[in-house]
N, CA, C, O and CB atoms as a CASP TS submission, in Angstrom:
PFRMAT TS
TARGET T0000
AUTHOR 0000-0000-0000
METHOD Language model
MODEL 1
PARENT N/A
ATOM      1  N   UNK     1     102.344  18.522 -50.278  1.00  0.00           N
ATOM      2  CA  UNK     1     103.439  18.720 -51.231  1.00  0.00           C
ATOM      3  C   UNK     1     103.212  19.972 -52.073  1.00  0.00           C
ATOM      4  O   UNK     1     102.181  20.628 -52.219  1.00  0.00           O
ATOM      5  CB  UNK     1     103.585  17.492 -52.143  1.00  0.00           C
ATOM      6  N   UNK     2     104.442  20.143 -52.594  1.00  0.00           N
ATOM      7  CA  UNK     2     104.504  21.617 -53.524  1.00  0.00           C
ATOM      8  C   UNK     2     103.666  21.169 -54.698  1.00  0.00           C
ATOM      9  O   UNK     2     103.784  20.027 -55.142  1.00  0.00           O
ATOM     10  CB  UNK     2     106.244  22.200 -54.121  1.00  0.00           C
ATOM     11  N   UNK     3     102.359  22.525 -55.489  1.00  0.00           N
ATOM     12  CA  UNK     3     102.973  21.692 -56.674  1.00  0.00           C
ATOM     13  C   UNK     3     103.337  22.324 -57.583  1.00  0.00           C
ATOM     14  O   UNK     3     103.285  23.554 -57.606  1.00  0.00           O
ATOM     15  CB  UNK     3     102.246  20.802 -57.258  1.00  0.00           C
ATOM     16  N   UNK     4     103.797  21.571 -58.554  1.00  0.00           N
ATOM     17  CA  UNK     4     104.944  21.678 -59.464  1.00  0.00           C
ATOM     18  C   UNK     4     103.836  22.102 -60.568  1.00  0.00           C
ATOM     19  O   UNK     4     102.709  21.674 -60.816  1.00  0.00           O
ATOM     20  CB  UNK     4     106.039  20.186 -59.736  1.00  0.00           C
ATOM     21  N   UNK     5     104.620  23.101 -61.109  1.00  0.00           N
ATOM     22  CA  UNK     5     103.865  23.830 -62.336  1.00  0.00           C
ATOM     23  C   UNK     5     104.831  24.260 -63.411  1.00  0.00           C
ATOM     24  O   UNK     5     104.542  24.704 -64.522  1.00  0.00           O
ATOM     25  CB  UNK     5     103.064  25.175 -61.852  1.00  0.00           C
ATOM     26  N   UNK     6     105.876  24.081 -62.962  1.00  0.00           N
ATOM     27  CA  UNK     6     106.961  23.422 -64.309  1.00  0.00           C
ATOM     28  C   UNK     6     107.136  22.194 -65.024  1.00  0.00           C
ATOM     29  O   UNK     6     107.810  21.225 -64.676  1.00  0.00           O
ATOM     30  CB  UNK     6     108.173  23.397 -63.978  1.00  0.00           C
ATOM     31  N   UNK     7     106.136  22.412 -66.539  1.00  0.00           N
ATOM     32  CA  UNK     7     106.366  21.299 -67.283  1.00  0.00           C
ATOM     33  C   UNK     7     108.073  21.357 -67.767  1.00  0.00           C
ATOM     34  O   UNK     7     108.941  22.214 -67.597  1.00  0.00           O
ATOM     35  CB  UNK     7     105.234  21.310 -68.560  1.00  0.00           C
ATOM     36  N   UNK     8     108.075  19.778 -68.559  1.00  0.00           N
ATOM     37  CA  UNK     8     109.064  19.781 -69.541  1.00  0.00           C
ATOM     38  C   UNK     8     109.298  20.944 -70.442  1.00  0.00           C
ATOM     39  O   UNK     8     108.418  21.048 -71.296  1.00  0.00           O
ATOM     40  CB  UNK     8     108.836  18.767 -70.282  1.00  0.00           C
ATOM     41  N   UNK     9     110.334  21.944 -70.501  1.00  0.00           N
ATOM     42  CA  UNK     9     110.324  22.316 -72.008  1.00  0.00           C
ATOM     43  C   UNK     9     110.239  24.258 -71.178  1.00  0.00           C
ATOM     44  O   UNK     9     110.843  25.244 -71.601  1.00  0.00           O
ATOM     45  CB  UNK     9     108.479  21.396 -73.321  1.00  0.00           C
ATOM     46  N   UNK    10     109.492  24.204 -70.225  1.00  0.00           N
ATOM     47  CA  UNK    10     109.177  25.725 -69.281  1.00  0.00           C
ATOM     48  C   UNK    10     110.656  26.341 -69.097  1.00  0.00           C
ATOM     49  O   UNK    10     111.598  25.610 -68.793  1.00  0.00           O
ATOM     50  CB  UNK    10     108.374  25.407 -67.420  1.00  0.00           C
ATOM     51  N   UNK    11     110.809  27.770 -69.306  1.00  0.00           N
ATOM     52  CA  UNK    11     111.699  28.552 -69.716  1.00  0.00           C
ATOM     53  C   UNK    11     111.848  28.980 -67.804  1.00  0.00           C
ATOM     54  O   UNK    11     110.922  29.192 -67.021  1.00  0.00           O
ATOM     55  CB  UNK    11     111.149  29.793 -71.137  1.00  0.00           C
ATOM     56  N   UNK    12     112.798  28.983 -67.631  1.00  0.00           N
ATOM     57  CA  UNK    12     112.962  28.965 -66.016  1.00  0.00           C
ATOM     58  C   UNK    12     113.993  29.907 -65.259  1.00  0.00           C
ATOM     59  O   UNK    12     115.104  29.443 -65.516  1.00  0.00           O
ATOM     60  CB  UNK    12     113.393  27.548 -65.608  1.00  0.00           C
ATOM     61  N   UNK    13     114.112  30.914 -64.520  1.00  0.00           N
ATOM     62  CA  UNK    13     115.493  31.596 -63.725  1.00  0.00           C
ATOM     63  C   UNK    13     115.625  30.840 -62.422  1.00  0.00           C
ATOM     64  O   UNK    13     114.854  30.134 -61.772  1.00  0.00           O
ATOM     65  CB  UNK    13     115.339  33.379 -63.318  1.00  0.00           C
ATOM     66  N   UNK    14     116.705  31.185 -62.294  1.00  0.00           N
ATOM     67  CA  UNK    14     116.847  30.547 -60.956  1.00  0.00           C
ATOM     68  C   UNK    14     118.167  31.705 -60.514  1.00  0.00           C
ATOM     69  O   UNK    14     118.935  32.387 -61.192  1.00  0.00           O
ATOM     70  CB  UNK    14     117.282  28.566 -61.021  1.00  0.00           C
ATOM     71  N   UNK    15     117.949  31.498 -58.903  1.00  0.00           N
ATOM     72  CA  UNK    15     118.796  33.037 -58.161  1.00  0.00           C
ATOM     73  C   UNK    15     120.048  32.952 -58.464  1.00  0.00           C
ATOM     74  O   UNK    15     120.757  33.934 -58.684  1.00  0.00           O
ATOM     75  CB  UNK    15     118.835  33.266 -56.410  1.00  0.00           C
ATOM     76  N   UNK    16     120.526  31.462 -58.511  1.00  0.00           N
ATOM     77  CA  UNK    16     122.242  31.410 -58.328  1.00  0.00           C
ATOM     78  C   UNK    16     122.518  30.674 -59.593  1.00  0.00           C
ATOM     79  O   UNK    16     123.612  31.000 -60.053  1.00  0.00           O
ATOM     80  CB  UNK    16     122.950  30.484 -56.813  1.00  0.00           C
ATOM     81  N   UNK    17     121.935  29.858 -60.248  1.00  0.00           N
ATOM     82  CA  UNK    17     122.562  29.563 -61.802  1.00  0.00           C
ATOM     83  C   UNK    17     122.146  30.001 -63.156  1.00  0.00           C
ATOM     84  O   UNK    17     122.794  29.622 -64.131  1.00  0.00           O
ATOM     85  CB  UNK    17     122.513  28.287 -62.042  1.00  0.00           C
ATOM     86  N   UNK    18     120.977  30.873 -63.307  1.00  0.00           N
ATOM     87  CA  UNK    18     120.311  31.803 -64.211  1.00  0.00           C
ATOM     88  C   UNK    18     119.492  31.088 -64.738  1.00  0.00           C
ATOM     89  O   UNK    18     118.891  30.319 -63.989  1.00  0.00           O
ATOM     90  CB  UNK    18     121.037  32.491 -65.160  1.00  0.00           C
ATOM     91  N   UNK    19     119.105  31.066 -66.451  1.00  0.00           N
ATOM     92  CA  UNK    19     118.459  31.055 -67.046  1.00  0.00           C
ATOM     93  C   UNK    19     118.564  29.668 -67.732  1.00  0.00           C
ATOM     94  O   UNK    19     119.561  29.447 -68.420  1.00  0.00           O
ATOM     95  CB  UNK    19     118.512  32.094 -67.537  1.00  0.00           C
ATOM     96  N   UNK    20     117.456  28.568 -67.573  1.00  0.00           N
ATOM     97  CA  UNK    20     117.520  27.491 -68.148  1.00  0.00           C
ATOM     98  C   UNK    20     116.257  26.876 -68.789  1.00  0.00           C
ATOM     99  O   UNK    20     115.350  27.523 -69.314  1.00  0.00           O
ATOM    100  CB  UNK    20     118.043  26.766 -67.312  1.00  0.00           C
ATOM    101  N   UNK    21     116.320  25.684 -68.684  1.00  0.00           N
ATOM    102  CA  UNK    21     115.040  24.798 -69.112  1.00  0.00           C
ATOM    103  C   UNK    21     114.864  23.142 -68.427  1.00  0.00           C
ATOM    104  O   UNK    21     115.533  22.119 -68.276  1.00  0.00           O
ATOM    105  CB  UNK    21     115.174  24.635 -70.870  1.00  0.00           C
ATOM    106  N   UNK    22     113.398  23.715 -68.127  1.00  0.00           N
ATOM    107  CA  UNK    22     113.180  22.175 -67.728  1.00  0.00           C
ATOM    108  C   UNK    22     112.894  21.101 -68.700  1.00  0.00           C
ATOM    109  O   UNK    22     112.015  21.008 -69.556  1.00  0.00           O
ATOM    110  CB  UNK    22     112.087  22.071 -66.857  1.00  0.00           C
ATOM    111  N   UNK    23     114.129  20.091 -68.257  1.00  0.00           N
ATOM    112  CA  UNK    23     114.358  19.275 -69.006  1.00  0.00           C
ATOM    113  C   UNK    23     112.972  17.901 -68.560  1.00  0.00           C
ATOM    114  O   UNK    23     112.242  17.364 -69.393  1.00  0.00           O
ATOM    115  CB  UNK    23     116.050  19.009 -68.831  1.00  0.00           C
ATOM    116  N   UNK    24     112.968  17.650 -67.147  1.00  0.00           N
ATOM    117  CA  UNK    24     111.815  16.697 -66.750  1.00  0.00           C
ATOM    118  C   UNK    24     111.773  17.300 -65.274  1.00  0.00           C
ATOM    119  O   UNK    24     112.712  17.786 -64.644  1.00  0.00           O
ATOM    120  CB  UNK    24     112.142  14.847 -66.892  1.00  0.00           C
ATOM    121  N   UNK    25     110.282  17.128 -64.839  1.00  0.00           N
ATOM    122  CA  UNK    25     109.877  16.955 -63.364  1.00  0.00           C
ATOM    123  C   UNK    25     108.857  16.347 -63.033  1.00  0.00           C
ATOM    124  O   UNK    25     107.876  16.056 -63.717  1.00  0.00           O
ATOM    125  CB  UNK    25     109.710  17.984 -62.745  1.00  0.00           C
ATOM    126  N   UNK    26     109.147  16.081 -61.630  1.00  0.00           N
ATOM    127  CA  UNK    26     107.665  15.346 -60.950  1.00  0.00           C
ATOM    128  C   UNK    26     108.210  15.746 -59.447  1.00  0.00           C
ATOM    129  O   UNK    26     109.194  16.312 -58.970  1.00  0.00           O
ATOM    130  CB  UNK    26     107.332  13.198 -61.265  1.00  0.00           C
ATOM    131  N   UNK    27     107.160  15.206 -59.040  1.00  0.00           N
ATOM    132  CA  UNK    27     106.594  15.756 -57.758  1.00  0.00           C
ATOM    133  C   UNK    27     108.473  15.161 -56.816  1.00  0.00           C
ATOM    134  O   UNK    27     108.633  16.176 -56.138  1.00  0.00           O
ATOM    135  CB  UNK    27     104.509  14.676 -57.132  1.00  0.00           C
ATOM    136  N   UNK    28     109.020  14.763 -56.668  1.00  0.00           N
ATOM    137  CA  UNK    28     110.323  14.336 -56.455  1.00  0.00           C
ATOM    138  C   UNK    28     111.520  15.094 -57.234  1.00  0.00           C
ATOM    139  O   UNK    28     112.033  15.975 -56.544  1.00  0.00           O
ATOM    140  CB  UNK    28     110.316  12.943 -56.786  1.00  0.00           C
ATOM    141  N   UNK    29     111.789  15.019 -57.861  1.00  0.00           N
ATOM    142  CA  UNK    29     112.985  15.487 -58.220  1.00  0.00           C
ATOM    143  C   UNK    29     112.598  16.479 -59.601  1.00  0.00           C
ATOM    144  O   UNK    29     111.484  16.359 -60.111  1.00  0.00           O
ATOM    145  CB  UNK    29     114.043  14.174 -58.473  1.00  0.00           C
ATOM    146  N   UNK    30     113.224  17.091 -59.948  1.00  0.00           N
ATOM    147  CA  UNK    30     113.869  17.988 -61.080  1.00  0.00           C
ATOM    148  C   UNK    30     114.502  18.136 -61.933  1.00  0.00           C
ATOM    149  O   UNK    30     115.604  18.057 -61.390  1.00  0.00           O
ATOM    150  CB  UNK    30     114.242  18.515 -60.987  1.00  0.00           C
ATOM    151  N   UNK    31     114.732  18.342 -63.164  1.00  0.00           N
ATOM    152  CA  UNK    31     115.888  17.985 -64.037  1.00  0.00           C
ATOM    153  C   UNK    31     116.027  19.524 -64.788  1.00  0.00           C
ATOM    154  O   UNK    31     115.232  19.782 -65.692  1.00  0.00           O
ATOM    155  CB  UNK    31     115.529  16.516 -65.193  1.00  0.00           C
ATOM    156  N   UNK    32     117.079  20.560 -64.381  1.00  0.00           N
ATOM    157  CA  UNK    32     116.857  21.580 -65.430  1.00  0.00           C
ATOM    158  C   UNK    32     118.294  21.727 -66.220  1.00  0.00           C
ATOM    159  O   UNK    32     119.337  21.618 -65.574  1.00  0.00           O
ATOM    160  CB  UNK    32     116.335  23.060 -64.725  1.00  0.00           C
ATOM    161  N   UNK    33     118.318  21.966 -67.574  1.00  0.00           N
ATOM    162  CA  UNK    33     119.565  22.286 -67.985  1.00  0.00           C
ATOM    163  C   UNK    33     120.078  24.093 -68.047  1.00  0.00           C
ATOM    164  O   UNK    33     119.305  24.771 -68.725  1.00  0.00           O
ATOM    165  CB  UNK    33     119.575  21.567 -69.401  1.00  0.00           C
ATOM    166  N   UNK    34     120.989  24.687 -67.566  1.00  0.00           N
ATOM    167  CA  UNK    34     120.889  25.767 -67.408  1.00  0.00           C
ATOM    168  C   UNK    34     121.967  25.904 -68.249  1.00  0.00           C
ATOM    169  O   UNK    34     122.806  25.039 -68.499  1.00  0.00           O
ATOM    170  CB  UNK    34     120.791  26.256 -66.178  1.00  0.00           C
ATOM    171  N   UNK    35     121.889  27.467 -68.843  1.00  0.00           N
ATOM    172  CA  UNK    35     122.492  27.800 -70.069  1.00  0.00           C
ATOM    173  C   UNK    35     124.173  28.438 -69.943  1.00  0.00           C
ATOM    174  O   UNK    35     124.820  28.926 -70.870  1.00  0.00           O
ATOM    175  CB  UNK    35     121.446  28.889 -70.732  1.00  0.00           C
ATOM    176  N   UNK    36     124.625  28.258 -68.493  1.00  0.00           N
ATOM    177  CA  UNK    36     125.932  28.924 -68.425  1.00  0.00           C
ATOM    178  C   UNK    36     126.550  27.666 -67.423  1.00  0.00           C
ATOM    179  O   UNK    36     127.712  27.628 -67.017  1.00  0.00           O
ATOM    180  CB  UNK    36     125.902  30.721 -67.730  1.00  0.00           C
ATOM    181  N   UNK    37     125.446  26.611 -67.118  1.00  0.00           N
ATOM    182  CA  UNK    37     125.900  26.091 -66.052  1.00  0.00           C
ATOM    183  C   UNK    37     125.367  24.309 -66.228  1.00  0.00           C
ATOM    184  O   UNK    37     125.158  23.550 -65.282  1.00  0.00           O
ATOM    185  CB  UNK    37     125.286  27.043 -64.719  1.00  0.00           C
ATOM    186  N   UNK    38     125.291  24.107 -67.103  1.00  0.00           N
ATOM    187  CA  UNK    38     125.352  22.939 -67.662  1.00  0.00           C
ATOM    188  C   UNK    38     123.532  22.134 -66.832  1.00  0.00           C
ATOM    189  O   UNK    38     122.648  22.915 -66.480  1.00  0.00           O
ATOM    190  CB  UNK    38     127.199  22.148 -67.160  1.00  0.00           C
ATOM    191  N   UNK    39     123.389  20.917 -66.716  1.00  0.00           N
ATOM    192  CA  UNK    39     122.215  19.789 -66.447  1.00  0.00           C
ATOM    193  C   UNK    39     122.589  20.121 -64.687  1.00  0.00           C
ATOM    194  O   UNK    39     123.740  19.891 -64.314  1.00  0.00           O
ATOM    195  CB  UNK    39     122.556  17.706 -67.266  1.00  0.00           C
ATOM    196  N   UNK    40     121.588  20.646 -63.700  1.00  0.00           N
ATOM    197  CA  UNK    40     121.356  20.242 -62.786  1.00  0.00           C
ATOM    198  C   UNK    40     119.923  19.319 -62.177  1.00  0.00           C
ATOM    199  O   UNK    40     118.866  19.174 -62.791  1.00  0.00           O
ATOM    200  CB  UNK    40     121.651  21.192 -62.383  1.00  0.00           C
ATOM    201  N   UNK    41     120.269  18.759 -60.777  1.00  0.00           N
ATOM    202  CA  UNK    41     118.786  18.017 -60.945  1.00  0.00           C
ATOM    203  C   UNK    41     118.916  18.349 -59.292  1.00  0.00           C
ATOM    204  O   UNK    41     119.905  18.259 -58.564  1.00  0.00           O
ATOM    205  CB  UNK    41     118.557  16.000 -61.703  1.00  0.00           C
ATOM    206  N   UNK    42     117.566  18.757 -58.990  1.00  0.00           N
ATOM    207  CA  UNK    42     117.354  19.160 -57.461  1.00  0.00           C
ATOM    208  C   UNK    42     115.417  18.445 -56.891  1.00  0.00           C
ATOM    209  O   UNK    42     114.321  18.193 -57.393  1.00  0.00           O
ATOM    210  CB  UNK    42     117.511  21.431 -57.445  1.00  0.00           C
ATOM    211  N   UNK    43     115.957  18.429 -55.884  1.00  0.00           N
ATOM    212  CA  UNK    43     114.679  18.060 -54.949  1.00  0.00           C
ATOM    213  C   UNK    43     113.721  19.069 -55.512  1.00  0.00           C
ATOM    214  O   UNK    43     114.012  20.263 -55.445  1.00  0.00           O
ATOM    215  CB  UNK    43     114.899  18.247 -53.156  1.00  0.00           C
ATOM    216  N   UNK    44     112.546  18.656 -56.089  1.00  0.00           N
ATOM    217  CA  UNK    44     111.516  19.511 -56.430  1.00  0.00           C
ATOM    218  C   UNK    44     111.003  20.477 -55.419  1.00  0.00           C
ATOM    219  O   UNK    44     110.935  21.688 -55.626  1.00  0.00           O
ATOM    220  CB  UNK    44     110.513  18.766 -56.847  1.00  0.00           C
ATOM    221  N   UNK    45     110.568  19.761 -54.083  1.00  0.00           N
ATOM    222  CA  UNK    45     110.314  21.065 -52.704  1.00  0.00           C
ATOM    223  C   UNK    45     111.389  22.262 -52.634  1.00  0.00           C
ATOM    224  O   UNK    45     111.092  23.423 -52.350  1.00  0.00           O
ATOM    225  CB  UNK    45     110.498  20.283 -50.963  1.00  0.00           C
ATOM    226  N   UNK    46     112.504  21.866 -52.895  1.00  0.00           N
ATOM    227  CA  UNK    46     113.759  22.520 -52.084  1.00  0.00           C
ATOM    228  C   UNK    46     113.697  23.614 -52.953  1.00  0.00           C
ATOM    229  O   UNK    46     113.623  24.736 -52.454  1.00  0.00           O
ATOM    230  CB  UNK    46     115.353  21.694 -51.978  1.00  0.00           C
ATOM    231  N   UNK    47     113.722  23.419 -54.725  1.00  0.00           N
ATOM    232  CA  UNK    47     114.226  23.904 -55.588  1.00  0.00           C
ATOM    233  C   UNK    47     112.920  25.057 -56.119  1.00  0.00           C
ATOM    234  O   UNK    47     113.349  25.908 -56.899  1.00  0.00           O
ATOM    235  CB  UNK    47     114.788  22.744 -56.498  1.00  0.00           C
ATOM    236  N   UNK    48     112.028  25.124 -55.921  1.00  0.00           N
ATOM    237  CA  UNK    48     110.726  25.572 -55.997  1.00  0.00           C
ATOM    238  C   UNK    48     110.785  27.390 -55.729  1.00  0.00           C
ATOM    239  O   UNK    48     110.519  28.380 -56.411  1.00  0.00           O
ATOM    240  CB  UNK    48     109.804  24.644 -54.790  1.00  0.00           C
ATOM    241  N   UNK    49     111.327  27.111 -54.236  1.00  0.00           N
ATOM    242  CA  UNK    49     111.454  28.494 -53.736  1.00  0.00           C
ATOM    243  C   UNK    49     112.395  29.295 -54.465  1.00  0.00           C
ATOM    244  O   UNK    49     112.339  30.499 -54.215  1.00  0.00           O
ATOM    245  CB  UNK    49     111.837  28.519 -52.360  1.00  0.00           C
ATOM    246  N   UNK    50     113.566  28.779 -55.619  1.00  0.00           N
ATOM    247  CA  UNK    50     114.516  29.774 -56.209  1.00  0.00           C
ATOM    248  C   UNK    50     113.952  29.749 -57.222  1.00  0.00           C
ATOM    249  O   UNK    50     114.697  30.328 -58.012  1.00  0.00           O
ATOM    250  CB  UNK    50     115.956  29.598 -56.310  1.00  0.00           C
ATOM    251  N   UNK    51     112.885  29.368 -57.836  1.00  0.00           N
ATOM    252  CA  UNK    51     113.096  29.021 -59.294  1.00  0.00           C
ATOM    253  C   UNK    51     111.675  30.201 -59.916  1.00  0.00           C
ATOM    254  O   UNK    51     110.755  30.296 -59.104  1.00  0.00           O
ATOM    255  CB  UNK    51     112.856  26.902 -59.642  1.00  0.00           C
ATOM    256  N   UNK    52     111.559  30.759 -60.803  1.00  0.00           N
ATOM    257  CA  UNK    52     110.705  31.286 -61.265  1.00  0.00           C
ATOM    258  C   UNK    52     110.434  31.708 -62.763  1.00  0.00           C
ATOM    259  O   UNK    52     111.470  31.760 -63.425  1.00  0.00           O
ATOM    260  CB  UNK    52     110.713  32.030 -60.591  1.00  0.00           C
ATOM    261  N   UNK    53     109.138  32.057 -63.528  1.00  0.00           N
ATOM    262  CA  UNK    53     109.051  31.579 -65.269  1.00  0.00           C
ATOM    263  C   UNK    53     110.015  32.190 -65.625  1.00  0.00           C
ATOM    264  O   UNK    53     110.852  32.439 -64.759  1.00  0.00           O
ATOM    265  CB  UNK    53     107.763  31.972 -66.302  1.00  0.00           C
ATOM    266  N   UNK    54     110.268  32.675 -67.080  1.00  0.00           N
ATOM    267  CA  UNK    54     111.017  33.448 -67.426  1.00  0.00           C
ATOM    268  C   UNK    54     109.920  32.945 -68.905  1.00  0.00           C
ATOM    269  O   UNK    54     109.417  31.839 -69.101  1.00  0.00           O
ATOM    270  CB  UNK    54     112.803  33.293 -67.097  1.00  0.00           C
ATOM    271  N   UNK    55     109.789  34.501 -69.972  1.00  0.00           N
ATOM    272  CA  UNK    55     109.466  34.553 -71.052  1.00  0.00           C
ATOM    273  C   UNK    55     109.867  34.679 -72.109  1.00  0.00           C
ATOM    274  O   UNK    55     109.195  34.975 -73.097  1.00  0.00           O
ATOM    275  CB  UNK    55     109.019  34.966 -71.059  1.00  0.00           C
ATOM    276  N   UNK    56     111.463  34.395 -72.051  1.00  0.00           N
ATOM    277  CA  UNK    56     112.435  33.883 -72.898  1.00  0.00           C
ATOM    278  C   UNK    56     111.750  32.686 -74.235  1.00  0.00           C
ATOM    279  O   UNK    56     110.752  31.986 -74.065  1.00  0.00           O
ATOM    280  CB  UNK    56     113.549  33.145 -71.774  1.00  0.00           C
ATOM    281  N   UNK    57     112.286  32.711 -75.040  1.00  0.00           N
ATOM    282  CA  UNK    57     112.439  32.139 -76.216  1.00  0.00           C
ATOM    283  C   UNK    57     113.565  30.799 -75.883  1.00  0.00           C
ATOM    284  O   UNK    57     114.752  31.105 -75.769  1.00  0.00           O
ATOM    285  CB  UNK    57     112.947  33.341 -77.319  1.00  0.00           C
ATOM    286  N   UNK    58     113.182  29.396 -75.741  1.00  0.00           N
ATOM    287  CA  UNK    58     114.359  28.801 -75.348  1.00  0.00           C
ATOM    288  C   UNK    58     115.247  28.665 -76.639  1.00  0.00           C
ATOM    289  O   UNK    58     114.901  28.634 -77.820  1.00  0.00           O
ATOM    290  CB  UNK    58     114.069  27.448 -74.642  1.00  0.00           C
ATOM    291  N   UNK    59     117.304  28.547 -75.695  1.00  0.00           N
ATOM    292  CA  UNK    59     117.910  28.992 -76.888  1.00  0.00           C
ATOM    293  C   UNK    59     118.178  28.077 -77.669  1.00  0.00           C
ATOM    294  O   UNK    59     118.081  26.953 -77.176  1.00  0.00           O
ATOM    295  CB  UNK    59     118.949  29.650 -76.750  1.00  0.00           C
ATOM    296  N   UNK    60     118.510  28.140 -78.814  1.00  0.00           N
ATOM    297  CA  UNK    60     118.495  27.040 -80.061  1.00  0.00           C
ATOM    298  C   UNK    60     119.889  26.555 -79.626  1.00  0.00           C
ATOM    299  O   UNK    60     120.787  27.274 -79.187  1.00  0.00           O
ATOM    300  CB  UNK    60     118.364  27.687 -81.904  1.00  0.00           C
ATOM    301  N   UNK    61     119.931  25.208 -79.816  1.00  0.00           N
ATOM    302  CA  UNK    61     120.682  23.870 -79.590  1.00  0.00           C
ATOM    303  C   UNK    61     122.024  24.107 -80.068  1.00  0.00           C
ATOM    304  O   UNK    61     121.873  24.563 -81.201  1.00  0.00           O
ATOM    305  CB  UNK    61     120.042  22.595 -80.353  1.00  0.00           C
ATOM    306  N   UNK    62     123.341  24.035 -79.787  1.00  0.00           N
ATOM    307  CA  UNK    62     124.045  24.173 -80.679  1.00  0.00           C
ATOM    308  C   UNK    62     124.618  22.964 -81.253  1.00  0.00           C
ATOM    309  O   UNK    62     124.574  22.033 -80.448  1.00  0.00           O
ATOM    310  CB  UNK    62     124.811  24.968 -80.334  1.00  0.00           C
ATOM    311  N   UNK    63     125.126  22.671 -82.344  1.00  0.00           N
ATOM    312  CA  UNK    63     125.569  21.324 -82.656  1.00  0.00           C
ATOM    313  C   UNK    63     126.714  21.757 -82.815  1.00  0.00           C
ATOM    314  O   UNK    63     127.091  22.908 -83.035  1.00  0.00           O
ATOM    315  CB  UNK    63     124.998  20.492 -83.759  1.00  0.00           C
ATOM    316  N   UNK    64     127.594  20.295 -82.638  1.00  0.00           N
ATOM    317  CA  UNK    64     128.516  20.385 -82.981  1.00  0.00           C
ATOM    318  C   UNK    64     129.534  19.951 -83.944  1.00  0.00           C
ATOM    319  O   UNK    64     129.577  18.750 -84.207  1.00  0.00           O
ATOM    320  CB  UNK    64     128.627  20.357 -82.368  1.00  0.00           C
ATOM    321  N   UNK    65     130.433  20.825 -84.558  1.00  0.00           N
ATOM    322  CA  UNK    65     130.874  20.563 -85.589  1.00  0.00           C
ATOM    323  C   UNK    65     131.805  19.464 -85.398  1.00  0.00           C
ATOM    324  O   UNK    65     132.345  19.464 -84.292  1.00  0.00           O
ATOM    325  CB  UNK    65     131.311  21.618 -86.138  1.00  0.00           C
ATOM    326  N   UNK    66     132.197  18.339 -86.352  1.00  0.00           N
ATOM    327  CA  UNK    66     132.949  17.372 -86.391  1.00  0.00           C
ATOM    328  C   UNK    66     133.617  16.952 -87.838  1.00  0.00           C
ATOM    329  O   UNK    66     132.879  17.004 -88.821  1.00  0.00           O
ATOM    330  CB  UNK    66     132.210  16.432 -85.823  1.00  0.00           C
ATOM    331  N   UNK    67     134.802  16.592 -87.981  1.00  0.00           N
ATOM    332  CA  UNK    67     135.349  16.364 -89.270  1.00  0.00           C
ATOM    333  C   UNK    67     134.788  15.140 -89.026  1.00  0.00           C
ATOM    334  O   UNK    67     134.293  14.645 -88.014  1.00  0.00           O
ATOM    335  CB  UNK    67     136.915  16.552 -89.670  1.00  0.00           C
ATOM    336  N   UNK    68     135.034  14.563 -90.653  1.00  0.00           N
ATOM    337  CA  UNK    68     134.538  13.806 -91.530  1.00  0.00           C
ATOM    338  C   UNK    68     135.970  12.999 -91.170  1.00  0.00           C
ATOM    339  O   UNK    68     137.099  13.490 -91.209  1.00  0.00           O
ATOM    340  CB  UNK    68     134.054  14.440 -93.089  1.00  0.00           C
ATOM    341  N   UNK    69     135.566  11.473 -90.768  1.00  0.00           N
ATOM    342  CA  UNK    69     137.233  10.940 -90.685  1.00  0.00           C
ATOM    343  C   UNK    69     137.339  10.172 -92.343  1.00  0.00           C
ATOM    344  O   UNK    69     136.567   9.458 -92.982  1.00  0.00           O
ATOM    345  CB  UNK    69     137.570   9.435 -89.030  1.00  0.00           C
ATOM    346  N   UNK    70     138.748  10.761 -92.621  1.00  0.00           N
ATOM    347  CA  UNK    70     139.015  10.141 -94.063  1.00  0.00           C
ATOM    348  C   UNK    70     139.644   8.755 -93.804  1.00  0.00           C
ATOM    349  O   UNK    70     140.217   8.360 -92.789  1.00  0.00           O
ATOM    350  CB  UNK    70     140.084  11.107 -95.033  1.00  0.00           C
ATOM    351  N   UNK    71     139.384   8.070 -95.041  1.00  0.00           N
ATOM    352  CA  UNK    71     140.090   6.796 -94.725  1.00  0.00           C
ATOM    353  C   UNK    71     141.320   6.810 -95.179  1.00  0.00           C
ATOM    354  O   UNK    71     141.529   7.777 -95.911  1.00  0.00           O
ATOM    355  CB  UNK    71     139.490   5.650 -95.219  1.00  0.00           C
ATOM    356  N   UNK    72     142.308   6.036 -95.012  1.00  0.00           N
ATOM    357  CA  UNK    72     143.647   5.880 -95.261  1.00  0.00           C
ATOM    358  C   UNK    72     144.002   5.643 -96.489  1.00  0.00           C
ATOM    359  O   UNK    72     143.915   4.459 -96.816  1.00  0.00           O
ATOM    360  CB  UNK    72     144.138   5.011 -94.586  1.00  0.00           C
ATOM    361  N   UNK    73     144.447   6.517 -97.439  1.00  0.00           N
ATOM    362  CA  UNK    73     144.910   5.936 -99.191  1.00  0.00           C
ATOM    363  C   UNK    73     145.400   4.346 -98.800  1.00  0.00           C
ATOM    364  O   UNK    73     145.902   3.774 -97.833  1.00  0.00           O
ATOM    365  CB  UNK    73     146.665   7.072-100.134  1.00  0.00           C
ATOM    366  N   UNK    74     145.014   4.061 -99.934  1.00  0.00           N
ATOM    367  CA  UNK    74     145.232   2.155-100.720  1.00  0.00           C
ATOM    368  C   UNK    74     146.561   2.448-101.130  1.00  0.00           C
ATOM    369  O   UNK    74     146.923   3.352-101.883  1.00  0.00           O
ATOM    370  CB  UNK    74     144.047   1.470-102.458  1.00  0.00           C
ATOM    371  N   UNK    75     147.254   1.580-100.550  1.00  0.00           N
ATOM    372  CA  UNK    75     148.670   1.441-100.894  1.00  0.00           C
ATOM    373  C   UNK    75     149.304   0.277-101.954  1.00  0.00           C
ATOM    374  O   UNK    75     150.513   0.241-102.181  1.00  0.00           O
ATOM    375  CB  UNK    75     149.279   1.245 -99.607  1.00  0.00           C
TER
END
């Protein structure tokens, strides 16, 4: 088997969806979230050969904004 030298959290490129982060791996499967292209998850062997470090800064989270629901005036 391959091995896997992408922890959780490893700043990652890949050829066809760019620049992401590994979210979890093991020797089976993959979990990376990529930054233009949302959570993919690939066969760890398969995915190995596209994938390589990157020394990026991973990017800060964005939250999201939400109103405050008001309650209904007392009638």
């Amino acid at each position: 088997m391959a091995s896997n030298t992408y922890s959780q959290g490893a700043q990652v490129e890949h050829q066809k969806f760019g620049l992401g982060t590994v979210m979890s791996s093991s020797d089976e499967r993959m979990v990376i979230k990529f930054d233009d292209h949302g959570e993919k998850k690939f066969v760890t062997q398969m995915v190995m050969g596209s994938l390589k470090k990157s020394d990026r800064q991973p990017p800060a989270e964005k939250k999201g904004s939400r109103k405050k629901k008001t309650a209904p005036a007392a009638v």
